[in-house]
C-alpha positions as CSV (number, residue, x, y, z in Angstrom):
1,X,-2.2,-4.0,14.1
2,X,1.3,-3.5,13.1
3,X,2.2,-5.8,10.7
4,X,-2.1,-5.0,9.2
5,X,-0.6,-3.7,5.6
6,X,0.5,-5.3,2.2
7,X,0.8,-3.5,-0.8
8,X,0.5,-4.9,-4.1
9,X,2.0,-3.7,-7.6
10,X,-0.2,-2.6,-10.0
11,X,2.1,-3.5,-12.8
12,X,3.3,-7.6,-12.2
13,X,1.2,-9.1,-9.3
14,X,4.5,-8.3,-6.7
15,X,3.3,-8.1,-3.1
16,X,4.9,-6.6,0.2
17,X,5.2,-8.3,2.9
18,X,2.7,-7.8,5.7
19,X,3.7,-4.7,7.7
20,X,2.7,-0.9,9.0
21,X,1.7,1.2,6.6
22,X,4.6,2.7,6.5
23,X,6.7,-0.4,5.8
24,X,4.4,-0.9,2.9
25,X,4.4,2.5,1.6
26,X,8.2,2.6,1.2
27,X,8.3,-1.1,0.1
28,X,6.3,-0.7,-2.6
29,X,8.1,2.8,-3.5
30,X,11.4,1.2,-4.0
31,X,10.1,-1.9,-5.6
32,X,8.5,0.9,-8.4
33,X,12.1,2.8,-8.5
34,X,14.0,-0.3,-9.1
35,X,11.5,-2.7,-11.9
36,X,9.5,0.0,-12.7
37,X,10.8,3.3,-13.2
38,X,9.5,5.3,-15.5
39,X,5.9,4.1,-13.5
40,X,4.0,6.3,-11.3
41,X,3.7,3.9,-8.2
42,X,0.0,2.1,-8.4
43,X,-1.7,-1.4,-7.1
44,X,-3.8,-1.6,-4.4
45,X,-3.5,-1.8,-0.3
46,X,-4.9,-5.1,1.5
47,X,-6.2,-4.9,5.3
48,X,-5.8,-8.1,7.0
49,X,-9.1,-9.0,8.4
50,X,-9.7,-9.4,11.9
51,X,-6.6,-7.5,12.7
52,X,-8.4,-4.1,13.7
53,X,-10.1,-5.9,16.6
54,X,-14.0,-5.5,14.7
55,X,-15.5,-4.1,11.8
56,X,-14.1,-0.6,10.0
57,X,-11.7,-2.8,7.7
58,X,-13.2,-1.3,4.5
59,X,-12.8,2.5,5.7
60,X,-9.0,1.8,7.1
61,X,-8.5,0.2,3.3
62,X,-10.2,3.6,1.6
63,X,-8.2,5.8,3.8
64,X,-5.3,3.4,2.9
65,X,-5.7,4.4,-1.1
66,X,-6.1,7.7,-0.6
67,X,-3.0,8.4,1.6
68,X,-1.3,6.8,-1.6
69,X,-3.3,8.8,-3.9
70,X,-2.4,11.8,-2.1
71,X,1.7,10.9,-1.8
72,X,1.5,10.2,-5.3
73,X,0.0,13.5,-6.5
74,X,2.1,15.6,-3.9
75,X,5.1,14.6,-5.7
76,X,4.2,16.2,-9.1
């Protein structure tokens, strides 16, 4: 389940590799700072399927977005 995670930019189609979360989270944060800067980070999460070991993908992937949601706003 580590490498579960990629993170895509909401702004030119770029993607993070597959990782943790955490991986993702901070890839995707410096990919925003350095092409993107004056951008409040965005995109979406993916989940690889079949990586969680049975079903619950789509709630991982909700709780995903709002973890981001929830960075994003706390730094404002």
């Amino acid at each position: 389940m580590a490498d579960s995670y990629r993170y895509r930019c909401g702004e030119c189609g770029h993607h993070t590799s597959w990782g943790s979360e955490s991986q993702g989270e901070n890839a995707i944060e410096a990919h925003y700072r350095s092409r993107h800067p004056a951008v409040v980070p965005g995109g979406m999460v993916e989940f690889r399927k079949g990586s969680s070991g049975g079903g619950g993908g789509g709630c991982l992937l909700a709780l995903g977005i709002l973890v981001i949601i929830l960075i994003i706003a706390s730094r404002h």
